[in-house]
Every structure is written in C-alpha cells, then in structure tokens.
N, C-alpha and C positions, 0 to 999 in steps of 0.2 A: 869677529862677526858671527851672530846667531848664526848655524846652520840650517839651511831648510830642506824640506823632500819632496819632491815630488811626488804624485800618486801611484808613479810605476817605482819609484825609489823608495818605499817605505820598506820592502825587505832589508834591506840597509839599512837599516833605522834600528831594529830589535838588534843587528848584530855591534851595530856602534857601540850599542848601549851594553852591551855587553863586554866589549871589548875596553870599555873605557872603567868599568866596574873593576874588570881582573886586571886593568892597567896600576889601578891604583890602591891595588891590594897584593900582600904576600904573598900571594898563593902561587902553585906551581906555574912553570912559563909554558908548559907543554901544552895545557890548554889554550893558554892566549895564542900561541904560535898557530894550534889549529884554525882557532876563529879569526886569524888575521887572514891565514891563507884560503879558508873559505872564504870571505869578505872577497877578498880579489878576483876569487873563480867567480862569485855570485855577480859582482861587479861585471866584470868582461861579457858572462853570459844577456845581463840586462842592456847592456850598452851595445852591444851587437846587432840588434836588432830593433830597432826603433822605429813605429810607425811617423809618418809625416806628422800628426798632430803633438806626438810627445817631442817630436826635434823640435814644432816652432816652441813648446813650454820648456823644452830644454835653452832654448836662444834667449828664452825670456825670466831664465832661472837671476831671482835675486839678487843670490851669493855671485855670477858669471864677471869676470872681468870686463871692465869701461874703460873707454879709451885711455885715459887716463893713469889707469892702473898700469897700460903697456906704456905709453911713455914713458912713467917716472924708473920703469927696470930696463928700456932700449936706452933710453938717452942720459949722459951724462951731462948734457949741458942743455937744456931745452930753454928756447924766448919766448913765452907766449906773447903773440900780438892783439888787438883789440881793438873792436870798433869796426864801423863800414868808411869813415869818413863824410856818412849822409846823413842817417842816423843815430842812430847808436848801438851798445854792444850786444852781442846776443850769447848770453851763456851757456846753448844748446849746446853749440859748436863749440870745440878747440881747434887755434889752429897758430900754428908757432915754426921755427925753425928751429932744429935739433941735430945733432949727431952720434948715432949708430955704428957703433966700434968704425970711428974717424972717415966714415959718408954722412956728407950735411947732406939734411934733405928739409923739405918742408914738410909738415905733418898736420893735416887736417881731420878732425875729427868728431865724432856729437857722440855731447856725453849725456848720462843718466844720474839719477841720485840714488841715493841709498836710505834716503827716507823722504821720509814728506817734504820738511824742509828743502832737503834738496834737492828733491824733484821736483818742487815749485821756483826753486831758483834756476834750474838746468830744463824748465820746461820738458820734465820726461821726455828730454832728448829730442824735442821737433822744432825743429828749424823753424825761425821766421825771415823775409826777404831780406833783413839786415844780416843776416846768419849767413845767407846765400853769397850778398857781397862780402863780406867780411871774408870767406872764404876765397872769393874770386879774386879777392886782393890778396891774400898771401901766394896765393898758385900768379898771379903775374907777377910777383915779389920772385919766386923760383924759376919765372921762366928767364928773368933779367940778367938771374944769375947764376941760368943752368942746371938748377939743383933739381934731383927727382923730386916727383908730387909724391905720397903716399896719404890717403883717405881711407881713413877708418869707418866705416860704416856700423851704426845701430840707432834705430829709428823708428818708431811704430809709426812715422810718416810726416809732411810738413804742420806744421802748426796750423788748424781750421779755424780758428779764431775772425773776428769779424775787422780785427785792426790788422791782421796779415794778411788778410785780403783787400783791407782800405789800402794797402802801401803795395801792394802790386807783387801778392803771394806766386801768384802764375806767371808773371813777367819774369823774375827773379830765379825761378828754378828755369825756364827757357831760356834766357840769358845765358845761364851757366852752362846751359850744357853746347848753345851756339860757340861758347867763348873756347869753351875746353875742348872742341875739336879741335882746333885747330893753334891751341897753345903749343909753345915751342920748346916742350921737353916731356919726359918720360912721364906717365902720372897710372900705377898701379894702385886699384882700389881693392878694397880689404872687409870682406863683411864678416865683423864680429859677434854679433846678434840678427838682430834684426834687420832685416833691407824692404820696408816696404814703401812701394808707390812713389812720387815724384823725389817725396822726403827724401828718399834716399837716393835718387837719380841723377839729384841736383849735385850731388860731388862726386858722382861712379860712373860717369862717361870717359873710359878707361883704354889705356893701351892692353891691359890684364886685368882680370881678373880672380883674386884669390876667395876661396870663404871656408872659414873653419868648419869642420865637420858636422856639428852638431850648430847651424845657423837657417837663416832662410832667406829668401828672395823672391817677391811678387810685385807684380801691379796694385793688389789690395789682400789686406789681411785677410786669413781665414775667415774669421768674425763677419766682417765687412760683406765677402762674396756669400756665405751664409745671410746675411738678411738682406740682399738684394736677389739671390734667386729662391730663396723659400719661405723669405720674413722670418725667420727663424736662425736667431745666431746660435742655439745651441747644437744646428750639424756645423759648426767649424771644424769638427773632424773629417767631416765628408768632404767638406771645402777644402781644407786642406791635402786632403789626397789628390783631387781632381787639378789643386794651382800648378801642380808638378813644383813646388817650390823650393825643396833641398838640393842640396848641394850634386846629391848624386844625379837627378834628375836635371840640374840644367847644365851640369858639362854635359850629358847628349843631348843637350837642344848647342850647345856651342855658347853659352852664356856665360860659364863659369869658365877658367881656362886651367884652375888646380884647385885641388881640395886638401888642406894640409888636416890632418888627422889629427884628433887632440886623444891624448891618454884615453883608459878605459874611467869611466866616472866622470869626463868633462872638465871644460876649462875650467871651471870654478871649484872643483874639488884637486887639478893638479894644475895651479896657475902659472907655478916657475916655468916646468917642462914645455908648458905649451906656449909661457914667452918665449924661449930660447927658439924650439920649433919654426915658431912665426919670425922670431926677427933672421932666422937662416935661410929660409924662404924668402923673402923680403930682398936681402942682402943678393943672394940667388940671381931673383927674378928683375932687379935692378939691373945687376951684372950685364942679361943676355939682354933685357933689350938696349942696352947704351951699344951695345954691339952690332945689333939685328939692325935698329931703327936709328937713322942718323936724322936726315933735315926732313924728310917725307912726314910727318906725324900724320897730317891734313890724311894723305892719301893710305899710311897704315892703321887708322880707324876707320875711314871708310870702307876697305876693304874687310875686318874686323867685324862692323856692324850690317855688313849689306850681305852677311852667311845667318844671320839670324831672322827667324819669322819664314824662310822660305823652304816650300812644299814643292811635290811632284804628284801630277797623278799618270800610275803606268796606264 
C-alpha cells in the first residue's frame, strides 16, 4: 500500500526518504541508526499533540485500518452473514460471527474501500436501512445465543441517497437503536475512525464504549457544522474544535467510557500493535461486563445514557 502524509506528517516524509535511500545502500549503519532514531523522536513529538481537526484527518487517513483488516488478524475462523431477509445485502456493513482467541462473539462492522472501485462497492462505508437490519439480525442471532455484540464503528454517516430514504432510512436507524436497548446481551461499540451522526448510532447504542485514540465522534462532521453555521465548510477546523469531538473530550462528557491508545505515528503506520492492543481491550471489557451486568441490560443502559447531556447551574 502507497504510503501517504498528511500535512502535519510531511516532516516524516524527507526522513523516510532518507532513511530508505541509506536502507538500500552500503554505507555506514551509524547514520541510518541516527536517522531511524530521530524519526521516532520526531514521530512521538508530532503525535503528541494533535489539534482536533488533524485527529478527524488522522481518523480519515487512507492508509488507517477497516473493519476488516481487524477481523481477518482477531479472528480465526469468521462467518460472514448477508442480506436483511427484505431486501437485500448492503456491503457497507460486515457483520458475521467469529472467534477471538476461543470467545465467539458476533462482530459488526462498516467498512470502507481502498479505492474507487471499492468504495463504490462498500458505499464509503454509509449504511443503507438494509445495512441497519442486516445488522439487527446478526445482534438477535447473538442474543439467541448469548454471544457478545462487538460493533466496529467508521462512517462519515448513513447513506443520503434518495432510495435510502424511499425505504425508510430514518426508521431503520430508530428501530435499531429501540431494539438494542434492550437486547439480551453484552454489546461494546468500538470507534475505529470515524463515528459520525445516526450513520454511526445505528449500531453504538452500547453497554461501553471504546475509541481509539486518534478517531472522532459527533452528531455531524466538521465540514457539515461548518456550512450550516457560517456557509463556509472551510472553518471545519473551527468546527471541529467547538464539536468537542475526540476521544479526550467525550470521556469527560461521559460518552466515551476508554480510550485505547494507538503507538506513536497511528494505527495505520503500526497496525499489528494496535490490533493486539484492541483485541486485549475487547477481551478485557467483555470479561467485566459478563460479570457486572447479568439480565438487567434494559436498566444498565438507561442508567448509562440518562448521565449524558445533563447540566447544573450553581
């Protein structure tokens, strides 16, 4: 896979190229050793401090792992299932039953492509209401048989289209989230990219919470809240400061409930580490709630969602 850069990542860029020159030349190792070990300083120094607008282009980096990519290294044995049974299938979404060093779980997820092709096949990742059931039917396939839910979130939001709305785009994401309150088993949601607006609500009405470090979460894109308050999408940086919409920012509003931290340079530059990461977390956060939460679900999401949105004034 082509590498790309970002515009805050382009220091990185003169050193690769450097680094990959003296890689492939006889020359002394003393200098590569320096410029490997600068690379890493320079890395951690950049990645350390990330304004909001460079996380959501970090969440939206090319090269970044899809759902997909974390399947095929957690699971040894994964079923994809297909179809709504009304419709038909929507290739936004995956969603299948698997097993995670020997816990079956169900695994839902929207994925993305890696080029045009495929992103006209996988609907750059936005769900249509056939998506929505297709999903809802594996999560009552897991509740039948007890299995944790785990939903993978990335999404620049449900499909706008004029035929996902003919088939009852807004039903479809309500539906899901009536359903999944009060489904009869564990269901941690997992934002790998992108989390925004219904697109992504439709399968994150959650006992937990996780999102990797460098992702986001809002009601609407930066872009979005940009040309509805200034007609101007190019302050989506202003917008995105103002969404509060990283990760740091919504465990203290109580939205997010863990932030698993990806290497210095991102998922997409150190993919294994940050599968392993994630699926120990995962593994983890299953563990405590099979413990915590037994037949109550109904009542330990309401409790869960009735701490969020709410103010005091002294």
């Amino acid at each position: 896979m082509k590498k790309h850069y970002l515009p805050f990542e382009k220091p990185l860029k003169d050193l690769d190229f450097e680094i990959e020159k003296l890689s492939n030349s006889e020359s002394d190792n003393t200098k590569l050793n320096q410029l490997i070990d600068e690379r890493k300083e320079l890395e951690k120094e950049i990645f350390s401090d990330l304004s909001s607008w460079e996380t959501v282009q970090l969440a939206r980096h090319p090269n970044r792992p899809y759902t997909l990519d974390y399947i095929n290294t957690w699971c040894d044995n994964f079923t994809e299932l297909h179809g709504d049974k009304a419709f038909s299938d929507d290739n936004a979404v995956v969603a299948g039953i698997g097993i995670i060093d020997g816990l079956k779980v169900a695994i839902i997820g929207q994925q993305k492509g890696r080029n045009t092709k495929e992103n006209i096949f996988r609907n750059f990742g936005m769900m249509k209401p056939e998506g929505y059931r297709k999903a809802l039917r594996v999560m009552k396939l897991a509740e039948k048989f007890k299995l944790p839910i785990v939903t993978l979130i990335d999404t620049p939001g449900a499909d706008p289209g004029i035929g996902a709305e003919e088939r009852g785009q807004g039903y479809a994401i309500a539906n899901n989230l009536f359903e999944m309150a009060s489904i009869k088993t564990q269901i941690l949601s997992i934002v790998i990219g992108e989390g925004a607006s219904g697109g992504a609500l439709g399968i994150g009405l959650c006992d937990k919470m996780i999102m990797l470090e460098h992702t986001w979460f809002s009601v609407i894109s930066p872009e979005g809240c940009a040309s509805i308050l200034w007609k101007d999408s190019s302050k989506a940086p202003e917008a995105a400061e103002s969404l509060k919409l990283t990760p740091k920012d919504l465990v203290e509003h109580n939205i997010c409930n863990m932030v698993v931290y990806e290497p210095p340079g991102g998922a997409h530059r150190h993919f294994d580490e940050t599968a392993d990461i994630l699926k120990k977390s995962i593994l983890s956060e299953i563990k405590e709630l099979r413990e915590n939460v037994n037949d109550n679900f109904l009542d330990y999401r309401v409790s869960r969602y009735d701490k969020l949105g709410v103010f005091r004034e002294d």
